[in-house]
C-alpha positions in Angstrom: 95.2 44.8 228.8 95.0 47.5 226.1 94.2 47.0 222.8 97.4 46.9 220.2 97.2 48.9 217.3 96.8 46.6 214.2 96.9 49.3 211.4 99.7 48.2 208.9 102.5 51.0 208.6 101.7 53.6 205.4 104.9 53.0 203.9 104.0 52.7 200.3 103.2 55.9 198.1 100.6 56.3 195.2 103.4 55.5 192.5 104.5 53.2 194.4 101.0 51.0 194.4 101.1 52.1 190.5 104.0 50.4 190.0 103.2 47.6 192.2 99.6 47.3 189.6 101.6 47.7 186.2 103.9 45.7 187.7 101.5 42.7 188.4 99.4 43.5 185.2 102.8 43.2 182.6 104.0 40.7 184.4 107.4 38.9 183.8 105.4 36.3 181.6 104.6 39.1 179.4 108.0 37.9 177.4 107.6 34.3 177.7 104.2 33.1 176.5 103.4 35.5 173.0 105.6 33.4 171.2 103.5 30.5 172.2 100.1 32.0 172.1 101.4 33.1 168.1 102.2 29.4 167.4 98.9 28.0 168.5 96.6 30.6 166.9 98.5 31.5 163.9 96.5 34.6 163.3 97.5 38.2 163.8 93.4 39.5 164.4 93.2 36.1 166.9 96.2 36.6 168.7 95.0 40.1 169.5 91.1 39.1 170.4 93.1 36.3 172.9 94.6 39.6 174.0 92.0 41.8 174.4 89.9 39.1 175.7 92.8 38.2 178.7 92.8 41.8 178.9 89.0 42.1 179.4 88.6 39.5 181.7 91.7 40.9 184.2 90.5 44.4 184.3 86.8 42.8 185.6 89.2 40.9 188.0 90.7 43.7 189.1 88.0 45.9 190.1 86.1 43.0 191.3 89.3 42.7 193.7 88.9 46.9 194.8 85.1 46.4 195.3 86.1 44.0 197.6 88.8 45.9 199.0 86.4 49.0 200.0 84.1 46.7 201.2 86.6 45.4 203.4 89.7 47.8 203.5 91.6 45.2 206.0 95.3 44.1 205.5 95.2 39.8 204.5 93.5 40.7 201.0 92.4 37.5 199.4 92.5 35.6 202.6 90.3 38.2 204.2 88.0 38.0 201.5 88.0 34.2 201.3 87.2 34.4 205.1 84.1 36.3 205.0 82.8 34.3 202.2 83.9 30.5 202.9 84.8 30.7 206.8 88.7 30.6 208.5 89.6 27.0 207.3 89.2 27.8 203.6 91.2 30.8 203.9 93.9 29.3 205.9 94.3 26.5 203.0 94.7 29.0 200.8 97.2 31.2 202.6 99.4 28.0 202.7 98.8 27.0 199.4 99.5 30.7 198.1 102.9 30.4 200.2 103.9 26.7 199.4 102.6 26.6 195.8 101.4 29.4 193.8 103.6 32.6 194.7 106.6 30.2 194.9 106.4 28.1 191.9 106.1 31.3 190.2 108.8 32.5 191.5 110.5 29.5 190.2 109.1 29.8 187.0 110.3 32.8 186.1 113.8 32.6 187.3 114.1 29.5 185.7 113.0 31.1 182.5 114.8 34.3 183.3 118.1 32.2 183.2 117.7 29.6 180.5 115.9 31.8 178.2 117.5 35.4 178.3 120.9 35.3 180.7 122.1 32.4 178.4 122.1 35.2 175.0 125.0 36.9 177.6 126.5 34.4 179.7 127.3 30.7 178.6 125.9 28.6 181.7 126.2 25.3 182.6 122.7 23.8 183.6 123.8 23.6 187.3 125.6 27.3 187.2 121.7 27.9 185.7 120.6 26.4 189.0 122.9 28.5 191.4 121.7 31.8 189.4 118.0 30.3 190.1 119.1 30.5 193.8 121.2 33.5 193.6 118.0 35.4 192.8 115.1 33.8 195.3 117.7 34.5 197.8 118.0 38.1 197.0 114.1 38.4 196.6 114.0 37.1 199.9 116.3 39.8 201.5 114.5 42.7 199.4 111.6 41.4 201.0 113.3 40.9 204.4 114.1 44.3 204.5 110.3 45.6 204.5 107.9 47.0 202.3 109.7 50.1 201.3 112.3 48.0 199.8 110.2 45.5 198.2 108.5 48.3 196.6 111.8 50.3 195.2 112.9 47.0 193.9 109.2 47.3 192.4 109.4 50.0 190.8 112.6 49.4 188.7 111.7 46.3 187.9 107.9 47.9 186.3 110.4 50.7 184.9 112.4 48.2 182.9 109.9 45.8 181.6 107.6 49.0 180.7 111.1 50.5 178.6 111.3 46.5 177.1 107.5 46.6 176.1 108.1 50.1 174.6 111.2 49.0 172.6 110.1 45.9 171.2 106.5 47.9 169.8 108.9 50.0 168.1 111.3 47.8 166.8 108.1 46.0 165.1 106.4 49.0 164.0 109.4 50.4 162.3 111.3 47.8 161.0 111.2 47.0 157.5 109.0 43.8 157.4 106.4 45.9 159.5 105.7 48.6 157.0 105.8 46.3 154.1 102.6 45.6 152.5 101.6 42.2 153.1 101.9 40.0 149.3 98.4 38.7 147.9 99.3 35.0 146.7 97.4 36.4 143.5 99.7 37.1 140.6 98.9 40.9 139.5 96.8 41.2 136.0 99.2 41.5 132.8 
């Protein structure tokens, strides 16, 4: 019996695995959870040290994550890597608990946040038309993906486009609005 080719299909481009990295890096969250980080620390200079250190801490993630994918330039990533490291069980586990719990309770997440925090400003849902929306959009994840790789990454892309244009527009609305430019008061009353 011959051997089967087990190469993976080069379907994706450089700016496609760009936008697939900017993509994952903003993240969706990236509108969500400032306002909550700014509540708990309270301080411009310590909300951006939490910043920089997050920051800090993904980038060493991320190239620990393309050492290892030199070192091993197989298609499985993480499950690969866990597999070398811990043996096949371990790596199983965690290929169904990526599947079952992580990747699809973020998925939840963020629709759930998509609809109840930003669709509502347009449309006025009832919390079970917020549900079907919820659905509405796994299930059309769920065909992009379907459809392949090439697709996945297309919807990708526009997806890192917009949240990129979002990120842009916000930093300038803030560092041109009023308030921004305005010195900040000193609770001190000026000499007389």
């Amino acid at each position: 019996m011959e051997k089967q080719d087990q190469n993976l299909a080069r379907v994706l481009g450089l700016w496609d695995v760009v936008g697939i990295v900017i993509g994952g890096v903003i993240g969706s969250g990236i509108f969500l959870v400032p306002a909550g980080i700014a509540a708990g620390v309270k301080a411009p200079l310590l909300i951006l040290a939490v910043w920089v250190v997050g920051g800090m801490l993904s980038f060493f993630g991320a190239v620990s994550f393309a050492e290892l994918g030199a070192a091993m330039p197989e298609a499985g990533g993480s499950y690969v890597y866990l597999r070398e490291a811990f043996g096949p069980l371990l790596s199983f586990l965690f290929g169904w608990t990526l599947f079952l719990v992580i990747d699809s309770g973020a998925i939840a997440t963020l629709t759930v946040a998509f609809t109840s925090k930003y669709l509502t400003h347009f449309i006025a849902l009832t919390p079970p038309a917020q549900k079907a929306v919820c659905v509405l959009f796994i299930l059309f994840l769920t065909a992009v993906n379907y459809l392949g790789a090439r697709a996945g990454a297309n919807l990708q892309n526009v997806l890192t486009i917009i949240k990129f244009t979002a990120l842009i527009g916000i930093c300038a609305v803030i560092s041109f609005s009023p308030r921004a430019t305005r010195p900040i008061s000193s609770s001190r009353r000026p000499p007389a």
